[in-house]
C-alpha positions as CSV (number, residue, x, y, z in Angstrom):
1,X,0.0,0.0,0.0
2,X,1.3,3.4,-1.0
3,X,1.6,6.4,1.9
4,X,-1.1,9.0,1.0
5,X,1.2,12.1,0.0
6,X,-0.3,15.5,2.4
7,X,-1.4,18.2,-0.3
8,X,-0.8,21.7,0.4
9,X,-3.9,23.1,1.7
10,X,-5.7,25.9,-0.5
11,X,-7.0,28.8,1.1
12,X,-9.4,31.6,-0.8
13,X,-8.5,35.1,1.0
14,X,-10.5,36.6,-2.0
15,X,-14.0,34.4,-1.1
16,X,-13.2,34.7,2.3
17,X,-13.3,38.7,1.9
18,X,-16.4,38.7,-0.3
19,X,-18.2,36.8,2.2
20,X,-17.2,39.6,5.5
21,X,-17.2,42.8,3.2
22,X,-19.5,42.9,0.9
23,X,-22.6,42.2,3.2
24,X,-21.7,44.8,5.5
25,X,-21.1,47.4,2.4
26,X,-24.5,46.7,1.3
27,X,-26.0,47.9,4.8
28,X,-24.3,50.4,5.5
29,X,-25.1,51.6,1.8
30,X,-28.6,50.6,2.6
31,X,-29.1,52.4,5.6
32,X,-27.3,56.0,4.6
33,X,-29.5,56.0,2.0
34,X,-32.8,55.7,3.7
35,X,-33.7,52.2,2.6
36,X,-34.7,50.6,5.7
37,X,-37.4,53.0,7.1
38,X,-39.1,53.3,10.3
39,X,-42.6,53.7,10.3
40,X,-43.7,55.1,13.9
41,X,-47.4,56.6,12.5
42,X,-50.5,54.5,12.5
43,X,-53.6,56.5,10.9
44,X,-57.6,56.0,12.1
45,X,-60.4,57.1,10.6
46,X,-63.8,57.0,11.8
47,X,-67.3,57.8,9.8
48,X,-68.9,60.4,12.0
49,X,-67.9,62.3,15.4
50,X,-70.9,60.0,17.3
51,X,-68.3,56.9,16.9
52,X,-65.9,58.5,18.2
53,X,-67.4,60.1,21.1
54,X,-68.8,56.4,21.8
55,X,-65.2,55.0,22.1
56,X,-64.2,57.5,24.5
57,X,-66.6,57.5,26.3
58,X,-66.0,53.7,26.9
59,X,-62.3,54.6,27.9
């Protein structure tokens, strides 16, 4: 039976810097330009003033 010969081991710094660098890139671009916004607003409507006279009312 041969020995098994050890083969040099093959790193990819180039891969390995895609896959840190250019997520991060893409949310920091993301998020100077406004892409990710916050909504804090929520809007209510009622029919008539006689609704919402009845809700407070409640509360």
């Amino acid at each position: 039976m041969k020995k098994r010969i050890k083969r040099k081991r093959i790193l990819y710094v180039p891969g390995m810097i895609s896959l840190a660098l250019i997520p991060l890139f893409f949310l920091f671009h993301f998020s100077k330009n406004y892409f990710f916004p916050v909504n804090n607003g929520l809007n209510v409507s009622f029919k008539n003033e006689e609704s919402l006279l009845q809700i407070k009312l409640k509360v």
